[in-house]
C-alpha positions in Angstrom: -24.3 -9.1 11.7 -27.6 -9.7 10.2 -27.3 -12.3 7.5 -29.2 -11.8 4.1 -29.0 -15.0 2.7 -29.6 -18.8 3.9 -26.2 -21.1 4.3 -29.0 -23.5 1.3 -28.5 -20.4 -0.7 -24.7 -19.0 -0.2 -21.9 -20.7 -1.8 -18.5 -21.3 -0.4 -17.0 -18.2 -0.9 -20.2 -16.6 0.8 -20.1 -19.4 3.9 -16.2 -18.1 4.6 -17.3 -14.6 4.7 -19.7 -15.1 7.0 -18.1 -17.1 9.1 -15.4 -14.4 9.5 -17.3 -11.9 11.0 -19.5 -14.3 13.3 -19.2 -13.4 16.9 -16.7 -10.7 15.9 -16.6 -7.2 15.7 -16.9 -6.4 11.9 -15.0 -2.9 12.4 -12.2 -5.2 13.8 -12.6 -7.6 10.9 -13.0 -5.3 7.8 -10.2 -3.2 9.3 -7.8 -6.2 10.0 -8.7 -8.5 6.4 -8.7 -5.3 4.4 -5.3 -3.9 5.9 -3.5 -7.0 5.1 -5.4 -7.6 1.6 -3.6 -4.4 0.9 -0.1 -5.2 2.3 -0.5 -8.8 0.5 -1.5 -7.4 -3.1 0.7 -3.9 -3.0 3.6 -5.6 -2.1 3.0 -9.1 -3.6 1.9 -7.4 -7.0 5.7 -6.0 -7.3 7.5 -9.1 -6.4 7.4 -9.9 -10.3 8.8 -6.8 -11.5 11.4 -6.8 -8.8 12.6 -10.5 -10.2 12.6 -9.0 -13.5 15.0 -6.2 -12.4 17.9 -9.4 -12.2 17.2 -11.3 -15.2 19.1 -9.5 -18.4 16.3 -10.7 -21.1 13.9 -8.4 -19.7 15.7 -5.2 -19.6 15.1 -4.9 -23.2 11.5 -3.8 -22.1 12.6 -1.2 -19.3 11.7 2.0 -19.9 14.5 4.0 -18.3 17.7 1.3 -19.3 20.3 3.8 -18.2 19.2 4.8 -15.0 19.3 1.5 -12.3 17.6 1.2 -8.9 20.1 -0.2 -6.4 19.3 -2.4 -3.2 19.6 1.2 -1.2 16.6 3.0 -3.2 14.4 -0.3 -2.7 15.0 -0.8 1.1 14.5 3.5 1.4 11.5 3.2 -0.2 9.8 0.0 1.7 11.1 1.3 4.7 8.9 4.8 3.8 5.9 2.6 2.5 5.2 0.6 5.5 5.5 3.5 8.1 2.9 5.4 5.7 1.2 2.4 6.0 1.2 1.7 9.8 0.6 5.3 10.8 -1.4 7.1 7.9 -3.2 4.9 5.9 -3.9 1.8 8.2 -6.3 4.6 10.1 -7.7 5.2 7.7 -8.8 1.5 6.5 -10.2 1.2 9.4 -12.1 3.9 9.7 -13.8 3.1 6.4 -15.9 0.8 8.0 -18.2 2.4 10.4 -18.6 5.6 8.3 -19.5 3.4 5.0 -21.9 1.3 7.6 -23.8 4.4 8.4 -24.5 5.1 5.0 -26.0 2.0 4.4 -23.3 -0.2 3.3 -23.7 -4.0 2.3 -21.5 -6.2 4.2 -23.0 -9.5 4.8 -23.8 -12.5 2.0 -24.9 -12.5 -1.0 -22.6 -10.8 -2.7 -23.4 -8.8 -5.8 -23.4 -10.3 -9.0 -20.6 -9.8 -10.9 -22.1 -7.5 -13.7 -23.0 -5.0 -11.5 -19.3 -5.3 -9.8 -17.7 -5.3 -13.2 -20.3 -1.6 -14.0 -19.7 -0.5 -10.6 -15.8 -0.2 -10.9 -15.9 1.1 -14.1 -17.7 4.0 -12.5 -14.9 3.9 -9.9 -12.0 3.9 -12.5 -13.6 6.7 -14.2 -14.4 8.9 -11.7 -10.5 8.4 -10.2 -8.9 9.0 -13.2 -10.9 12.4 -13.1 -9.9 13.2 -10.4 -6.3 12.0 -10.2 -5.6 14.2 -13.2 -6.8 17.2 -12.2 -6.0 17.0 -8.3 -2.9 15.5 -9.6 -1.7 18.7 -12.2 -2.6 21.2 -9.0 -0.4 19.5 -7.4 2.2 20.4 -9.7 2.0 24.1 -9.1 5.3 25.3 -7.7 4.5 26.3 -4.0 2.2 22.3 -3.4 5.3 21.1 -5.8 8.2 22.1 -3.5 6.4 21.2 -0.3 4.7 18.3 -1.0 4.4 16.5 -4.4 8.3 16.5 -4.8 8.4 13.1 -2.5 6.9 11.4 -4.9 9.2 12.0 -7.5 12.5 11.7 -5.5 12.7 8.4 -8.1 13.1 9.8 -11.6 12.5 6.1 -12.5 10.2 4.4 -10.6 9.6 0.8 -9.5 6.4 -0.7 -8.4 6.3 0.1 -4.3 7.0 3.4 -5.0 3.6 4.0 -5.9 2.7 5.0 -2.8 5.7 6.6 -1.9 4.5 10.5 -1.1 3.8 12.9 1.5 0.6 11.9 4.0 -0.8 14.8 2.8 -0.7 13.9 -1.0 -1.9 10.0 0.2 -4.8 11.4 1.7 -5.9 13.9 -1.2 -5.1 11.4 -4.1 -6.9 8.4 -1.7 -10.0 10.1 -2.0 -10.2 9.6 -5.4 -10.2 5.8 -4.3 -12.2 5.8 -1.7 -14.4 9.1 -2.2 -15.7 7.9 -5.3 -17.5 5.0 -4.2 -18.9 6.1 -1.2 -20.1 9.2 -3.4 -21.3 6.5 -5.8 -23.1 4.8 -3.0 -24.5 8.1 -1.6 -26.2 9.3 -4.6 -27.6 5.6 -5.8 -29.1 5.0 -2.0 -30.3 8.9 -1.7 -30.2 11.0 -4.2 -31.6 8.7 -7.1 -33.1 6.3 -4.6 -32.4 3.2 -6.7 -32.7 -0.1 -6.1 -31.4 -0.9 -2.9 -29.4 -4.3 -4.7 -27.2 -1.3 -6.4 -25.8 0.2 -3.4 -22.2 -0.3 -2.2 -21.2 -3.8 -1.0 -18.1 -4.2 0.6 -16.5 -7.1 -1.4 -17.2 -5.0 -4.8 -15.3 -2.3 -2.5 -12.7 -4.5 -2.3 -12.4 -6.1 -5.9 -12.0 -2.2 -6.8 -9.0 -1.7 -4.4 -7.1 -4.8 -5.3 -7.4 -3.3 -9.1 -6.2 0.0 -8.1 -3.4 -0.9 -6.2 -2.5 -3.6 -9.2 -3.2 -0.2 -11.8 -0.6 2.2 -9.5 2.2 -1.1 -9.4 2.3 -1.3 -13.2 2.4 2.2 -13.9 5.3 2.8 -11.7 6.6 -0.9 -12.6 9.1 0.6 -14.8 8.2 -1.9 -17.7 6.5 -2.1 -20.8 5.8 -5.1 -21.9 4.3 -6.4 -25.3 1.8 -8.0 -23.3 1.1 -5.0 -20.8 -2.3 -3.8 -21.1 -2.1 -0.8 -22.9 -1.0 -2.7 -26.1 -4.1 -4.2 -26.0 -6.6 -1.1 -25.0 -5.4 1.9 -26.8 -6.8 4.0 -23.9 -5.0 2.9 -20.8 -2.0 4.3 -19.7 0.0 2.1 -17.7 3.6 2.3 -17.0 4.5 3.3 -20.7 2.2 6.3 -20.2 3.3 7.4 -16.3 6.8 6.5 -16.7 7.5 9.8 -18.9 5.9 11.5 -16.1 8.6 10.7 -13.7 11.4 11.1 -16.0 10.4 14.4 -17.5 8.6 15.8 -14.3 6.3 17.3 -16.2 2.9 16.3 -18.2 1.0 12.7 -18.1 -1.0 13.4 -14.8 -4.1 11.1 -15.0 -3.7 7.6 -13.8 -5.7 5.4 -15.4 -6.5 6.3 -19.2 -5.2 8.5 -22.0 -7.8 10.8 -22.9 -7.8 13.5 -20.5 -4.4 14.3 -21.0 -4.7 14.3 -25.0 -7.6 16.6 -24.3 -5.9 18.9 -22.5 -3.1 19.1 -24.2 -0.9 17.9 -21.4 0.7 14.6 -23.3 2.1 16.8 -26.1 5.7 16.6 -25.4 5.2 13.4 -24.3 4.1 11.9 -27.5 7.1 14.0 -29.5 9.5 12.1 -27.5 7.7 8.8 -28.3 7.7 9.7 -32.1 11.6 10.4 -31.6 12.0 7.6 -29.8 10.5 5.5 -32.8 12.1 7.0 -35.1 15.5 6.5 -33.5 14.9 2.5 -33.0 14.3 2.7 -36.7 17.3 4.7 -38.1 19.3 1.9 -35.9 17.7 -0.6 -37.3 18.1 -0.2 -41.1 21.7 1.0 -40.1 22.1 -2.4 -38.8 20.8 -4.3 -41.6 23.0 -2.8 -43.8 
């Protein structure tokens, strides 16, 4: 692998990459590090929420109280996970080099600075979030419903690694929104526009993006809102507040990301009636307990 930049002029994180892939076969070693990146950060990312699940103080900020996953639905759905894993998606991580190399992909030192990571996956997030909502509401209509989106919600009240719990077919439509996008993005900048070649695709920003994702899909299906979760802080992201009404009513909340396509579309509208009754229950039951 042809190196762009001196070992004078890389800095540490830049001298271990490198020294990865030298002498090796980068498909081998972008299939092998990313694979287990992703293994590491899905799984590792709900280990939190899972210790959560057995101490009492935090079930005040669990969304679902009444309904409780038991040891069963958590071994089930790892059990799923990993074979999806192994046999569908693991593939398909590999594969992502060599067809991401032929379009011109960056893979060796320097690494991008990190404004243009930072605007780069905010083009990502967008651009999923389009595309999760709408592929995500067709898949909602009764005949894809019955055969294929109903894994998904077999848990009425989901828990971080169930995130990826759905049919192979649904992983590889709804993955496209992860992947597609910026390989689309990289596409169009490299031949369409024909900008500078420093904005193209380069595979640790690929990665950065990925590790957010997966840490997005955890906390929406986390099962908890906390005051500190990110939506209470950006009024536009969904998170796990936003998602979880989606699993418990079946129905509604489709993007994955952020708010606004469902409020433009009109598909949060029952949703936010059962918030506002839901406030205004915890408030009737509060003054009744002050008196």
């Amino acid at each position: 692998m042809a190196t762009a930049a001196t070992p004078l002029e890389m800095n540490w994180l830049e001298m271990k990459w490198e020294q990865m892939y030298e002498g090796r076969n980068p498909l081998i070693v972008t299939g092998v590090f990313s694979f287990l990146m992703h293994e590491f950060v899905y799984f590792g990312r709900f280990i939190p929420f899972l210790i959560c699940d057995f101490i009492p103080y935090f079930q005040q900020y669990k969304l679902q109280e009444a309904k409780i996953n038991t040891n069963e639905d958590y071994w089930k759905c790892t059990k799923k996970v990993l074979y999806a894993h192994f046999v569908f998606e693991g593939p398909l991580i590999f594969l992502f080099h060599p067809f991401a190399t032929i379009l011109g992909m960056k893979v060796s030192a320097p690494f991008p600075a990190w404004q243009q990571m930072l605007t780069q996956i905010v083009i990502f997030f967008i651009f999923e979030d389009f595309f999760h909502y709408h592929m995500h509401r067709f898949m909602h209509w009764p005949p894809f419903y019955k055969k294929v989106h109903k894994v998904h919600h077999e848990y009425a009240a989901p828990f971080g690694i169930a995130a990826e719990y759905a049919h192979p077919i649904e992983t590889m439509i709804l993955g496209f929104g992860t992947v597609g996008g910026p390989l689309l993005y990289h596409a169009a900048t490299t031949f369409v526009f024909k900008t500078d070649p420093s904005w193209g695709l380069h595979l640790i920003t690929m990665l950065a993006w990925i590790v957010l994702r997966l840490f997005q899909a955890i906390d929406a299906h986390s099962g908890y809102d906390f005051p500190w979760s990110l939506c209470h802080w950006v009024p536009f992201w969904a998170g796990a507040e936003h998602h979880d009404y989606h699993h418990q009513a079946f129905i509604g909340n489709y993007a994955s990301s952020f708010r606004w396509w469902d409020y433009l579309f009109g598909t949060d509208v029952k949703y936010r009636a059962y918030r506002k009754r839901q406030a205004e229950e915890k408030r009737k039951l509060k003054m009744k307990k002050s008196l």
